[in-house]
C-alpha positions in Angstrom: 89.5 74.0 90.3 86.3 74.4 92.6 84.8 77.9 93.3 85.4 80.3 94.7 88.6 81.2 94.7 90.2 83.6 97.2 92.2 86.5 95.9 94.7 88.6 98.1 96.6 91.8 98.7 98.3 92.2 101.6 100.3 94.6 102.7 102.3 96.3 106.0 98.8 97.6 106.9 95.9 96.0 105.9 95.1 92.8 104.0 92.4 93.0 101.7 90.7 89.7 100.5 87.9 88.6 97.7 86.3 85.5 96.1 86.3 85.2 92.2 82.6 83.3 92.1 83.4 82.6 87.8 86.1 82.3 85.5 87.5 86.0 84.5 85.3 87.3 87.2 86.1 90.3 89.6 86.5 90.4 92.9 83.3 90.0 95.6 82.7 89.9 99.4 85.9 92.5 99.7 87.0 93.1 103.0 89.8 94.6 104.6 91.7 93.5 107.8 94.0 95.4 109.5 97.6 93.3 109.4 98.6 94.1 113.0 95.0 92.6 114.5 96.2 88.9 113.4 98.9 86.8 114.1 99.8 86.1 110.4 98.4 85.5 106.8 96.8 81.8 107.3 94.8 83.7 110.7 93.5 86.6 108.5 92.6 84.7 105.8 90.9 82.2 108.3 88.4 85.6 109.7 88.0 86.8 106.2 86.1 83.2 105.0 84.7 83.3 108.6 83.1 86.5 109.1 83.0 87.7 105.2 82.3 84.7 103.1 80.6 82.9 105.0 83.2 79.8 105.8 83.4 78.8 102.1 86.5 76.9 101.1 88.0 78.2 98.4 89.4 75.9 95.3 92.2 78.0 94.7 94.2 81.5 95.4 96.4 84.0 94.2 98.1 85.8 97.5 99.9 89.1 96.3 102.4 90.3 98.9 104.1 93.4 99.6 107.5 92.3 99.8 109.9 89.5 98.5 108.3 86.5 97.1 110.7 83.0 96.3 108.6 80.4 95.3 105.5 79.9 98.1 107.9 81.9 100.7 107.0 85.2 101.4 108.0 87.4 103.7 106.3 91.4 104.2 108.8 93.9 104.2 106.8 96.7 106.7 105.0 94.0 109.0 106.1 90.8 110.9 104.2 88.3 108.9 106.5 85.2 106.9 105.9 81.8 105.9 104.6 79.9 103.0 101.4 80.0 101.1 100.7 76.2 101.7 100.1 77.0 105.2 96.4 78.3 104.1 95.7 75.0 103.5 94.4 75.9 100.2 94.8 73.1 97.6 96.0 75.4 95.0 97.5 78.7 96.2 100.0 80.5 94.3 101.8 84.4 95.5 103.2 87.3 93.5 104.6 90.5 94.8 101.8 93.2 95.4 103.0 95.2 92.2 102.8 92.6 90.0 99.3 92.2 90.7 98.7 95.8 90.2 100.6 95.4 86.6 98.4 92.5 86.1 95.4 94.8 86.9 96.6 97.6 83.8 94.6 96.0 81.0 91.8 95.5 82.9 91.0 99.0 84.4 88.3 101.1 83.1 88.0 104.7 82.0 86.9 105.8 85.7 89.4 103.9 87.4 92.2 106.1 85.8 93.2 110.2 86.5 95.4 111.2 83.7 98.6 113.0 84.9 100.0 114.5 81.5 101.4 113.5 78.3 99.7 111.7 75.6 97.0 108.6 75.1 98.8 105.5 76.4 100.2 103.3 73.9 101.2 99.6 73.8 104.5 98.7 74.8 106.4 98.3 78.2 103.9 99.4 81.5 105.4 100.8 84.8 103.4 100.9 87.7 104.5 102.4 91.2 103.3 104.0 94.0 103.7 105.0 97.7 101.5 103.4 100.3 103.1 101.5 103.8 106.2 101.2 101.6 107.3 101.8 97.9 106.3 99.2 95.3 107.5 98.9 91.7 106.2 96.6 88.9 106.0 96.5 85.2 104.0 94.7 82.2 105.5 93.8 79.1 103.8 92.5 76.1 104.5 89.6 74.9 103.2 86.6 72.2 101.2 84.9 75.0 99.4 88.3 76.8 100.5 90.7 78.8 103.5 89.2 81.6 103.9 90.9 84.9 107.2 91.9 86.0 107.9 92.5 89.8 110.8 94.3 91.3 111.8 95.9 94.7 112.6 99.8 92.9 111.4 101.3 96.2 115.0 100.2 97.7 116.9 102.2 95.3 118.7 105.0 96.9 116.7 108.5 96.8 117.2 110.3 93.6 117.6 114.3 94.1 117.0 116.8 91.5 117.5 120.1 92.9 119.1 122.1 95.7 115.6 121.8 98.6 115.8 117.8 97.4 119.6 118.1 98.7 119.3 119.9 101.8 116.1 117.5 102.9 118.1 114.3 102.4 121.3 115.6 104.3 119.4 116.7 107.3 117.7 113.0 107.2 121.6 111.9 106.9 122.3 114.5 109.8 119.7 113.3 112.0 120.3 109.6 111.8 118.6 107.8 108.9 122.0 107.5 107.0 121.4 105.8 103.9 118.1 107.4 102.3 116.2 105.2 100.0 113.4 106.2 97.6 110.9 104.1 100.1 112.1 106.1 103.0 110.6 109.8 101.8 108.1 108.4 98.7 105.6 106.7 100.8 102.9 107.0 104.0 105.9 106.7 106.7 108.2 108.8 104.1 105.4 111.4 103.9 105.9 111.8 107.9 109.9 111.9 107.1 109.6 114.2 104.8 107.7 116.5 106.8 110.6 116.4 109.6 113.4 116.8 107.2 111.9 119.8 105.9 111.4 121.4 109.3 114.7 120.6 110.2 116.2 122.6 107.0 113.7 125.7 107.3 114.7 125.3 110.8 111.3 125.4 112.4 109.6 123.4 115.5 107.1 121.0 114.1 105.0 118.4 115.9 106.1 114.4 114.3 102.9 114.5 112.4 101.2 111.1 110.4 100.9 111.2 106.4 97.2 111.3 107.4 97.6 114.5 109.5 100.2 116.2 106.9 97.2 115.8 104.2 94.2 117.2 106.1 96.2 119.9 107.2 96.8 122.0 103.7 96.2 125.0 105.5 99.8 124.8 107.4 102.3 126.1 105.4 105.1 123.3 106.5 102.4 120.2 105.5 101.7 122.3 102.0 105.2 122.3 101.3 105.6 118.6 102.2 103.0 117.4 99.8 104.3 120.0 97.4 108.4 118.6 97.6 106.9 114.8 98.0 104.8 115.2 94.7 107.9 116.6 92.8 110.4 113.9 94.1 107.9 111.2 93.1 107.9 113.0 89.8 111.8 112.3 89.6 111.8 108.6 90.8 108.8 107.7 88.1 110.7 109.3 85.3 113.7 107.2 86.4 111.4 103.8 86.3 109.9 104.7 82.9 113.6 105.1 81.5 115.3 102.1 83.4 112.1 100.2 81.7 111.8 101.7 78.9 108.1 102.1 79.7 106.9 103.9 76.5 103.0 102.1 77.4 102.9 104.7 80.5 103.5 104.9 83.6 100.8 104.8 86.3 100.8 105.4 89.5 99.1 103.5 93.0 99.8 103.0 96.6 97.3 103.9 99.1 98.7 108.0 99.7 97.9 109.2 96.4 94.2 109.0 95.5 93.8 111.0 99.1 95.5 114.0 97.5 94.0 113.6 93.9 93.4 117.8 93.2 97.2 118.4 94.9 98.9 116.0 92.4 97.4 117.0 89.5 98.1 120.6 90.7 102.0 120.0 91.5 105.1 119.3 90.3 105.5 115.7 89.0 104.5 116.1 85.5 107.4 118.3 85.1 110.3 116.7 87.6 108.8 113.4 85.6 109.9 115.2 82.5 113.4 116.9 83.5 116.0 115.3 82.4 118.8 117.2 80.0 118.9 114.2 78.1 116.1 112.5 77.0 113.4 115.2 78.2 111.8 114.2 74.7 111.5 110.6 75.4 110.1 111.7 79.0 107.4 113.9 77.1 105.8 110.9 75.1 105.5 108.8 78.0 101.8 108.6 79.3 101.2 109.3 83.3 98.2 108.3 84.9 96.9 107.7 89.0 94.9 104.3 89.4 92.0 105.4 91.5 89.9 102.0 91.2 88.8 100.8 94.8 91.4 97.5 95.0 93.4 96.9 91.8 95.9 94.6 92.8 93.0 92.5 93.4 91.3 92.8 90.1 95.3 92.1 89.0 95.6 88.6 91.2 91.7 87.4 90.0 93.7 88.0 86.0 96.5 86.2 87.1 94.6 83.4 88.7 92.4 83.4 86.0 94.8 82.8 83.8 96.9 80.4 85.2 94.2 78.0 85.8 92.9 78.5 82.5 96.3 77.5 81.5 96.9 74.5 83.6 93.2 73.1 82.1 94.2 73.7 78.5 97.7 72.1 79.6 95.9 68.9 80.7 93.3 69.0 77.7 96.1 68.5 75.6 97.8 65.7 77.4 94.6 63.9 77.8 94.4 63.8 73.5 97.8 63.0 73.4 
């Protein structure tokens, strides 16, 4: 397959695109386009070789998507954009869900690009990866004979898991004020940050300004946006622990999104290492999980250039061996 070859992650906000330039390669020429500026994916990608790549024509591409994937379908779950991946015009273009490219990414981050959040050294076995950014993505990466296989999933759809008697009140104020079913996605992410922040004024019974996720975290000085933070950090602590058990993730579980590495100092300072760990039951199984916070500038690309990689590695060796055949 002729290089470059374009690599993708594209979510409800921005799409942010690279070339691979060699074989097991990382990303270069990154750029990111806001999602709402263009009309949909084969537009975006169309200015990102235009204006960042200088109008190459890439051989192939791994698009990872934030939302449901069925073979070259794909449609976002937080912006407009739908269609199929042949529609780039790309001769060999392939998509995965955004999370599975950030589980792809796991074996190939480096000591920097990782902020432990508790428990011990991570061991091999089962990887869960999540984290809160336009929405609420969930992946995992399970070992097996031929490498490491990403899973994807849609665990930010689950309904909200509450642990104690604030996460109660929060979630039937929400209920109370119109949102009626509350998923994990709905509190656990950028939009869920603002949420949150309402429901919690709504049960301390205080006026509060609708404030963005961006405004609730540069304003730590307010007692309302400290405690938001403070309840969102503990109820993520919760819904991890419940991914680790439901995948028996015993490798670790880490943690990305686009929220979390702007509030670095306030997670490792909060809650989630213990909500992550309280549960009456298998609080010991909790304990030996490993926790970490990607903070590498765009895994989920590094995770679609190892997929790519990969697959086209695979498809060369595949044809090897027919041609001796």
């Amino acid at each position: 397959m002729s290089l470059p070859w374009l690599v993708a992650d594209v979510g409800g906000t921005n799409a942010r695109f690279g070339l691979i330039t060699e074989p097991g390669g990382r990303p270069e020429a990154v750029a990111v386009l806001t999602v709402s500026d263009h009309d949909g994916l084969p537009e975006a990608v169309a200015a990102y070789l235009a204006e960042h790549a200088g109008g190459v024509q890439p051989g192939a591409a791994c698009v990872a998507i934030a939302g449901p994937v069925k073979g070259d379908h794909y449609r976002l779950t937080n912006a407009e954009w739908s269609g199929s991946v042949r529609d780039l015009g790309i001769p060999n273009a392939w998509l995965l869900n955004d999370f599975e490219a950030l589980a792809a990414s796991l074996p190939h981050l480096r000591g920097d690009d990782l902020v432990s959040l508790g428990g011990p050294e991570p061991s091999h076995g089962v990887k869960a990866v999540l984290g809160p950014g336009t929405g609420l993505g969930v992946g995992g990466l399970v070992p097996a004979a031929e490498g490491w296989v990403p899973v994807p999933g849609e665990g930010g759809h689950v309904t909200m898991p509450v642990l104690d008697e604030r996460d109660h009140e929060i979630v039937q104020a929400l209920r109370a004020d119109g949102l009626g079913h509350v998923e994990a996605e709905h509190l656990l992410s950028g939009p869920g940050l603002s949420r949150l922040h309402h429901g919690l004024a709504l049960v301390r019974g205080v006026g509060a300004p609708r404030l963005s996720a961006s405004e609730i975290v540069s304003r730590m000085d307010d007692s309302l946006c400290e405690e938001t933070v403070e309840v969102f950090c503990g109820m993520l602590g919760t819904f991890a622990g419940n991914v680790a058990m439901t995948l028996g993730a015993r490798g670790g579980v880490y943690l990305g999104g686009g929220v979390l590495p702007r509030i670095v100092d306030r997670v490792l300072s909060s809650d989630f290492r213990r909500r992550f760990e309280a549960t009456p039951t298998l609080n010991d199984y909790l304990s030996g999980i490993s926790t970490a916070l990607i903070v590498a500038p765009q895994p989920a690309l590094v995770g679609a250039a190892a997929w790519l990689s990969r697959r086209l590695s695979s498809d060369t060796s595949d044809m090897s061996n027919m041609e001796c055949a």
